[in-house]
N, C-alpha and C positions, 0 to 999 in steps of 0.2 A: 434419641430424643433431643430437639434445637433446646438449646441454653435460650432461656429468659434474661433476655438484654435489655435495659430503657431504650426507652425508641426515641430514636431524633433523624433529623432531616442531612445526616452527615453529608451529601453532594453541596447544599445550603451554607453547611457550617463550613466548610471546606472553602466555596467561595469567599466568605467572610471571612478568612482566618487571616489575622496578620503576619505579616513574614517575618517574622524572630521565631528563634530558635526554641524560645519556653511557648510560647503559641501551637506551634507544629507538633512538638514532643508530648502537651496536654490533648491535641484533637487527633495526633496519629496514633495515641494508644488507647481510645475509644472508638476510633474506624477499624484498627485492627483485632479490636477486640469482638465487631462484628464480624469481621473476616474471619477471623478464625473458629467464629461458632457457627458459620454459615448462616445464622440469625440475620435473614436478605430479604427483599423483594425479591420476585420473579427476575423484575427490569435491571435488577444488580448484576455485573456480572465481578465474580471472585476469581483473582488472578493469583496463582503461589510463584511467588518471587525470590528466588534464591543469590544473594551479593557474595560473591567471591574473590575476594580483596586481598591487597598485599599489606594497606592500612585499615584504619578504623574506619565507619561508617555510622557510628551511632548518631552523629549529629545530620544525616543525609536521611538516614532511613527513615523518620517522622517524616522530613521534608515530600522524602518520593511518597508515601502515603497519602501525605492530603496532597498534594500536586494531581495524583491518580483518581484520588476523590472528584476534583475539579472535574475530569473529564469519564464521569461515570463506569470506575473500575476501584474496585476493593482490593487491595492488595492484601495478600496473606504473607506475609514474609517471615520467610523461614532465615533467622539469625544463625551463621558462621563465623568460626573464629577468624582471625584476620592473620594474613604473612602464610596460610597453611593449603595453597594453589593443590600440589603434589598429591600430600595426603588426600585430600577432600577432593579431588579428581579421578586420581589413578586407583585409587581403592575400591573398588564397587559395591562396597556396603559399607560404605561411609554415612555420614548424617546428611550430607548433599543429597545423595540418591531416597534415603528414609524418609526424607522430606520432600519426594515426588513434586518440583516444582512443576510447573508450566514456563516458565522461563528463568532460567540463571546468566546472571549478568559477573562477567570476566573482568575486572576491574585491577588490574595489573601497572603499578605503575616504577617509573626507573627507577634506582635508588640514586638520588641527587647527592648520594656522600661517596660516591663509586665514580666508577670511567663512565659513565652516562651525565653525571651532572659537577662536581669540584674539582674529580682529575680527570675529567676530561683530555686537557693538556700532555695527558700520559701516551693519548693514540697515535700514533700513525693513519696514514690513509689505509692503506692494508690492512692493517687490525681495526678498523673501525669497520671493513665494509664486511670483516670477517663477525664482528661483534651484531651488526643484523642482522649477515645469514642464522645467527647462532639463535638471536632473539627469535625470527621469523618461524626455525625448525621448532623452537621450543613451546610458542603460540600452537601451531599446527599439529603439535601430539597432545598437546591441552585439548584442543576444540575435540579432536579425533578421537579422545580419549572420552570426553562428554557426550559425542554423539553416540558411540558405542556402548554405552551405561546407561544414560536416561533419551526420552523423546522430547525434551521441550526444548521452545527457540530460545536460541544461545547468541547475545549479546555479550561483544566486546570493545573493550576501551580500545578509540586507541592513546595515541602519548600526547599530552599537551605541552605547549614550549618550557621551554627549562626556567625555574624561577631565579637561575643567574647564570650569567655568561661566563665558563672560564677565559674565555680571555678576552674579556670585554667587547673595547669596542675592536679588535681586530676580527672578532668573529665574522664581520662582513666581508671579510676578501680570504680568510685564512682557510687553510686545504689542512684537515676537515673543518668544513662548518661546524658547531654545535646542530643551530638552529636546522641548517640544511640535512643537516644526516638523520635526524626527526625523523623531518617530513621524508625521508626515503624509506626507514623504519615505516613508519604509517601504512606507504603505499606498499611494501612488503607484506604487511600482516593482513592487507585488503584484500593483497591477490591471494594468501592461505585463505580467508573466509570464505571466498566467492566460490574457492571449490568444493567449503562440504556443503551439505545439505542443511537449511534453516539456519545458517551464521547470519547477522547483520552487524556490521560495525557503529559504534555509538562513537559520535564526532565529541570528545570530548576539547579537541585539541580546535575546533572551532569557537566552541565556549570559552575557550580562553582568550581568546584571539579577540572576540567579541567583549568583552571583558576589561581585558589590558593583564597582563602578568602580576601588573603589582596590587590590583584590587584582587587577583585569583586565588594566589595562595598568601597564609597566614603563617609565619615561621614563629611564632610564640605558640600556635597550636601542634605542628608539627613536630618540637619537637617534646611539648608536656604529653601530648597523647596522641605521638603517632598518626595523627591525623593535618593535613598539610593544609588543606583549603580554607580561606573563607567563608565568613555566615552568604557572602554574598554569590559565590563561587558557589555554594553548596545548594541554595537556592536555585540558581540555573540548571547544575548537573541534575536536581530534582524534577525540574519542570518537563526539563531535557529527554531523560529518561523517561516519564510518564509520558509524553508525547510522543517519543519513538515506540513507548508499548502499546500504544493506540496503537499505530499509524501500519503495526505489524498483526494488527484483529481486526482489524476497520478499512474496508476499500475506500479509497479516495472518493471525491465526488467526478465527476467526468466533463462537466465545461461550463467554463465562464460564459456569463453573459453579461452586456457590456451596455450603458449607455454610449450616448455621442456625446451634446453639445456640454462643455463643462468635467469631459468625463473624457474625453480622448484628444480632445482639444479644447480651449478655453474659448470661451463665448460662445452665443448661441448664429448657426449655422442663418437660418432663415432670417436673421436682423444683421449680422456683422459681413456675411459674404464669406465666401472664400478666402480672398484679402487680409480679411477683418477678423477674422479666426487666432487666437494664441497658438502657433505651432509652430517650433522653429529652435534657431541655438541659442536662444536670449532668453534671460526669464519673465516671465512665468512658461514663455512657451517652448521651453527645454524639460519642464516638469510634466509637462504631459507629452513630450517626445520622449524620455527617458520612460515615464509609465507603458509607453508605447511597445516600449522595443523588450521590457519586462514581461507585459504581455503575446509578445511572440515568444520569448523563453519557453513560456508557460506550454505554448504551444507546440514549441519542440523535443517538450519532455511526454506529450500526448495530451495534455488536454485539447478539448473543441473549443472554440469561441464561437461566441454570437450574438448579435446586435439586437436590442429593445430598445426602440427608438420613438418619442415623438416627433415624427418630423415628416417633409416633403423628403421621397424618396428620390428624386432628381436633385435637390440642392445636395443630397448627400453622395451621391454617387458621382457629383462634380468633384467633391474636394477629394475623392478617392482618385479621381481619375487626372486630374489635374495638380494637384496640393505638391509639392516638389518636398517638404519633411514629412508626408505621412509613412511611419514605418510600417503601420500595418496594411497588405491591401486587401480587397474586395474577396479576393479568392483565398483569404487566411480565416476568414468567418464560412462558419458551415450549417449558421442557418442568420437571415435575416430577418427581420421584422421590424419594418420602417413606416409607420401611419399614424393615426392619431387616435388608435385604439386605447385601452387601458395596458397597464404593463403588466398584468397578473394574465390577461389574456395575451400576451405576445409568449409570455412564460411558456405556458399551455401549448401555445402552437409551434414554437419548438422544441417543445419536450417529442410531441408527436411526430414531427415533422427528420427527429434526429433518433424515436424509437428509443428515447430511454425515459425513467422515472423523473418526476417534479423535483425528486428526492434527489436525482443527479448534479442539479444547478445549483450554481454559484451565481449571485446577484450584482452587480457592483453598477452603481449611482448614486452622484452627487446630491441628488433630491431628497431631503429626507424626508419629502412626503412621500414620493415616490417607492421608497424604502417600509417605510408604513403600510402602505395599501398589500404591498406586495406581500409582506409578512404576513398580514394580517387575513389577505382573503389564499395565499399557498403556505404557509408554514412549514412546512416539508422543504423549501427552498432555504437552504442559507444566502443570507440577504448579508455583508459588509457593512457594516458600520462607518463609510466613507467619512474620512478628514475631511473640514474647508480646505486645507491649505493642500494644493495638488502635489507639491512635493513630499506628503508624508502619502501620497496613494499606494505607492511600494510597499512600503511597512506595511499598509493596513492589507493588504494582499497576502505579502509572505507571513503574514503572521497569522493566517487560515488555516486552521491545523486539517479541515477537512480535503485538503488540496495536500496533506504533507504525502510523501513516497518515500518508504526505505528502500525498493528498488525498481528499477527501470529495465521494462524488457523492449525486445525491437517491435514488437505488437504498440507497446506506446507509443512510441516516436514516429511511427508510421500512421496513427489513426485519425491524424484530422487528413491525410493523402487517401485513407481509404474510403473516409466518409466522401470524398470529391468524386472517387470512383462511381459512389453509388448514384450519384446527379447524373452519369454517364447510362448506368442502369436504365433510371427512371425515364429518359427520353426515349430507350430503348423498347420499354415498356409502352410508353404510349406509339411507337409505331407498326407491332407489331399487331396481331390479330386476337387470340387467344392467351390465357396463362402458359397452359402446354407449349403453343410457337415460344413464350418468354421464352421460358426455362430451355428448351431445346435451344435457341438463340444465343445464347450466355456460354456454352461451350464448357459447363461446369468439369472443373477436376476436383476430386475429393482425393486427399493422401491420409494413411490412417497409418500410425506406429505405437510401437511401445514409451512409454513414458519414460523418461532417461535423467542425467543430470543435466542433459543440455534443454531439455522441455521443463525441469520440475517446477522453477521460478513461473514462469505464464501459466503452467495448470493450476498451482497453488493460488495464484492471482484470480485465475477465472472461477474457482471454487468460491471464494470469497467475496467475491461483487455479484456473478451473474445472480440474480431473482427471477426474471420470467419466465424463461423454458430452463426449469431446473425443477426436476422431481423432490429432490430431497432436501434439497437447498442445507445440504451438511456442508460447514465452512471447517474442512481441515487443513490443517497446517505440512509443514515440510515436512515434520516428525510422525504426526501421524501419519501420511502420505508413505512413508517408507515402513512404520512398522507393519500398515495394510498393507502393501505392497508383498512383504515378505512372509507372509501367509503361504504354507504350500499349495498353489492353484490358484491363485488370486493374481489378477492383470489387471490393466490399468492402458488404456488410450486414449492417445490425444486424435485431431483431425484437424489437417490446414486445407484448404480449399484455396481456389481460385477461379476465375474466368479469364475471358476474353477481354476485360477491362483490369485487369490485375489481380493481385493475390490477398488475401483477404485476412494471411496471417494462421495462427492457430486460436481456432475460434469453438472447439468443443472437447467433452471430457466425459470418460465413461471408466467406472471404474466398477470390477465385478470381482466378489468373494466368496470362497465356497460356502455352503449353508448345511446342506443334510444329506450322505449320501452321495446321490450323482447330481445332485440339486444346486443350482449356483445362484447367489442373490446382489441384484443389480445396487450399490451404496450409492453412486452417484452417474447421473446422467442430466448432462447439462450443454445448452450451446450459446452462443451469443446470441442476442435478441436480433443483429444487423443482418444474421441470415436467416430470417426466419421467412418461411413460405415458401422453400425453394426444395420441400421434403430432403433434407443432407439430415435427418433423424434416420431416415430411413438406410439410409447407407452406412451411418454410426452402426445401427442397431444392426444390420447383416455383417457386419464385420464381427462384433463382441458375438451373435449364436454362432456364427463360423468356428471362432475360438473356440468357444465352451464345448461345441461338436467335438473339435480336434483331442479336446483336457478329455472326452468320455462322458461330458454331461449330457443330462435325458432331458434336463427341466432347466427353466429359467424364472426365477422372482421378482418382481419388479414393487417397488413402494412406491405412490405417489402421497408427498405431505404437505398438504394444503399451507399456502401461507396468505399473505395479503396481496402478493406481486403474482405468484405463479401462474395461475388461470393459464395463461396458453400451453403449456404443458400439461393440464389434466386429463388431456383425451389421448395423449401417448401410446400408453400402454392398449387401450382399448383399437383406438386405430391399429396397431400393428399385431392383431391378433391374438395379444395376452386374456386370458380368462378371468373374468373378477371371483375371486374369492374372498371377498368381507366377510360373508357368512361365516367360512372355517377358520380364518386368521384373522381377520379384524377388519376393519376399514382403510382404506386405501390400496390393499396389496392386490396382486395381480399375480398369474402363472401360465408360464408357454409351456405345453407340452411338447405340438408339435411344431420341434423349434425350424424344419425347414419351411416350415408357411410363412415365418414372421419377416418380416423387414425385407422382401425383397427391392434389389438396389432398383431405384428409377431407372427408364431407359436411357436417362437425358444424362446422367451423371454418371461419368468415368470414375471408378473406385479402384483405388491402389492400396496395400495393404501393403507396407513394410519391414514389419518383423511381427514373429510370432514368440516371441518371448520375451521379457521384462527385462533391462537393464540394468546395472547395479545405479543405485541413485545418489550417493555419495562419492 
């Protein structure tokens, strides 16, 4: 029975709540007290948060509460004692594990009255680089020990700079560094994360940095209660945190889109000229050369760019073609739109044009009417709140949490190259004859394997952004990935494709559990939306009956669950010969009996299957 809670607008109060410490600790224990009675909306989502500390957190814990509120996430937080790592880890029926979080955050920090922080001065080179490996082994049978107890994503600190230098100022040339041996620690416990399953590092040690050390930590709190930070320090680890717990439920958005005049350069194109344009090493026009070259970052961490412009399309493709500081060029945008159209219609036309949702773009324009009209007739679009002054346009960029990544696979870094690929497609397409000549033209290879630790990160990824062609559009995590996984009979595959214009990456994901009997039922089955029409479902789907033939299955089950996006996946199961059975099971579901009619692989697509069995994923 839900507990009777007074009702209020906590995401609201949240926004409005002032940052002191009595503010946060009166509205995080009225949010939490929704969270823990499950007393929600639908549109809530409840997150169990487990802190595992070597200090105190009570002055944090309100703070991450409404910080989380801010970006529509209820934290349940399940309170630990502090300094008790061991216990509360290694125990498997600890109060860690009783309190079933969905994410425990590892919050480990040096002891600054030890060889890490006063006697420092004590080490050697030798024994200090002895003193990481030691730190590094000891992270790695923490995490190890975590994932093998519970399934939830496991965040860890890593160390922020020291709040004093044993030896002052010689620490900049002295063998060991303090500061230097940090950041080698750091990068130690990065490379333990990256190998188990669902780790992400929480950059504490950049909050500091961002900071300064001496607003970071408070030494009258540290040493009355064990607790070392500032009110102001403890606010950012808050922010910090609830931002990286999004950014670890929430796929990013997928591309910017960019005005011109005032917006990549200063002045308008069609009255100042070429010439006349702010672009260059001087200011102002270093401020939007620096925006510029921020903006190709962006781009080689995977996002797309693309231009919404009013303007003559020849005045602009001069200053591309001629401008000697333009950093960006013409074939770093992967979709244009340059006229004197509206901007909510340029949106439109390359949303389609690039085959993703309204809901994918990022807006950025100095107009704020412009900004306006767009919001108002796309709202699905995150629109930027652009600064006057072009040097604060970075800021206002990086600080778009729907752009944040806690990891980067090589499908990212490669997808504004692949989107270029597909303009090679499209010409290909208009010279050919038929669909059939495409596809047969394209040279399609299809490669299909087991899901591994070296595929989990991009599956995990594609489970959680792809919408269109995804039947079930189930967004699971690393943790759950592996506990399904380890199911007896239950497999799981990826699919990379390529053609004759390049590789396309690993672009689909099909995962199947046993159900009743010889019976096996399909949990997710999804592809990128970039290859659709090129039937590579069909060759997924010959691959996953082949298995289930091999496991002894008779039957296959398939769900489709309608959402707002999917529509092009609802005929799936029907195309490839599944039976609708709503009548006996409900709505949506479907059944192959006779599994070798279903999916036969197209003639045009080479199919390769690579392993017939699951590998370990940690």
């Amino acid at each position: 029975m839900m507990t009777e809670l007074p009702a209020f607008d906590w995401q609201a109060e949240a926004l409005a709540c002032p940052a002191s410490p009595a503010a946060c600790l009166a509205l995080g224990r009225r949010i939490a007290d929704l969270a823990k009675a499950r007393a929600v909306t639908a549109r809530a989502e409840v997150v169990t948060v487990a802190v595992v500390a070597t200090h105190t957190v009570d002055m944090l814990l309100p703070m991450l509460i409404v910080e989380a509120a801010k970006r529509g996430l209820l934290l349940n937080v399940a309170t630990m004692p502090f300094g008790q790592l061991e216990p509360l880890i290694c125990v498997a029926d600890s109060e860690l594990y009783a309190a079933q979080p969905d994410v425990v955050v590892l919050a480990n920090l040096l002891d600054e009255n030890g060889i890490w922080g006063d006697r420092f001065t004590a080490l050697s080179q030798d024994q200090a680089s002895h003193e990481v490996a030691a730190y590094a082994d000891r992270m790695r049978d923490l995490l190890q020990q975590l994932r093998q107890n519970c399934a939830a994503q496991l965040v860890v600190w890593n160390q922020p700079p020291p709040a004093r230098l044993a030896y002052g100022l010689a620490d900049a040339w002295v063998a060991p560094r303090q500061r230097g041996l940090r950041s080698e620690l750091n990068d130690a416990v990065a490379r333990v994360a990256s190998a188990i399953s669902g780790v992400s590092i929480f950059d504490i040690d950049g909050l500091a940095s961002e900071l300064g050390t001496r607003a970071f930590y408070d030494t009258r709190m540290a040493l009355l209660a064990r607790q070392p930070f500032s009110t102001a320090a403890n606010l950012a680890i808050a922010a910090g945190l609830a931002r990286h717990t999004l950014s670890r439920r929430r796929a990013a958005r997928k591309c910017i889109v960019v005005d011109l005049d005032n917006t990549l350069w200063g002045g308008v194109i069609g009255e100042d000229g070429v010439s006349g344009i702010k672009l260059g090493d001087e200011f102002p026009g270093n401020a939007f050369k620096a925006f510029q070259r921020v903006l190709k970052g962006y781009r080689d961490r995977g996002f797309l760019l693309a231009i919404a412009s009013k303007n003559n399309l020849q005045d602009v493709k001069e200053v591309f073609d001629s401008h000697s500081d333009m950093v960006l060029q013409w074939s770093d945008f992967s979709a244009h739109e340059i006229h004197w159209n509206d901007k909510a219609s340029s949106l439109r036309a390359i949303a389609a044009a690039l085959n993703i949702g309204i809901d994918a773009l990022v807006f950025v324009d100095d107009n704020p009417i412009e900004r306006a009209w767009v919001h108002e007739q796309l709202p699905d679009v995150l629109v930027v709140d652009l600064p006057k002054e072009p040097f604060r346009y970075v800021a206002a960029l990086d600080a778009v949490e729907a752009l944040d990544q806690w990891m980067l696979t090589n499908e990212d870094r490669e997808r504004a190259s692949l989107y270029q690929s597909e303009q090679s497609r499209a010409e290909l397409r208009k010279q050919v004859g038929s669909a059939e000549d495409f596809l047969q033209a394209l040279q399609i290879r299809a490669v299909v394997g087991a899901i591994d630790g070296a595929s989990q990160n991009r599956v995990v990824q594609l489970l959680g952004k792809t919408n269109q062609f995804n039947v079930t559009t189930r967004r699971h995590s690393d943790a759950d990935l592996q506990t399904m996984l380890a199911q007896p009979g239950a497999f799981g595959y990826w699919m990379r494709t390529s053609d004759r214009f390049g590789d396309h990456g690993l672009i689909a994901v099909a995962i199947v559990v046993p159900d009743a009997g010889t019976t096996y039922r399909i949990d997710s089955f999804l592809m990128s939306c970039r290859v659709l029409g090129r039937q590579l479902e069909r060759a997924l789907m010959a691959a996953v009956v082949q298995r289930v033939q091999q496991q002894g299955g008779s039957a296959l089950l398939g769900e489709f669950i309608a959402t707002r996006k999917n529509a092009p996946a609802s005929a799936l199961f029907a195309t490839l010969n599944f039976s609708d059975i709503a009548t006996e099971k409900g709505p949506g579901w479907w059944r192959l009996d006779a599994l070798a009619t279903a999916a036969q692989v197209p003639p045009f697509v080479e199919l390769v299957v690579e392993s017939a069995a699951n590998a370990k994923l940690d």
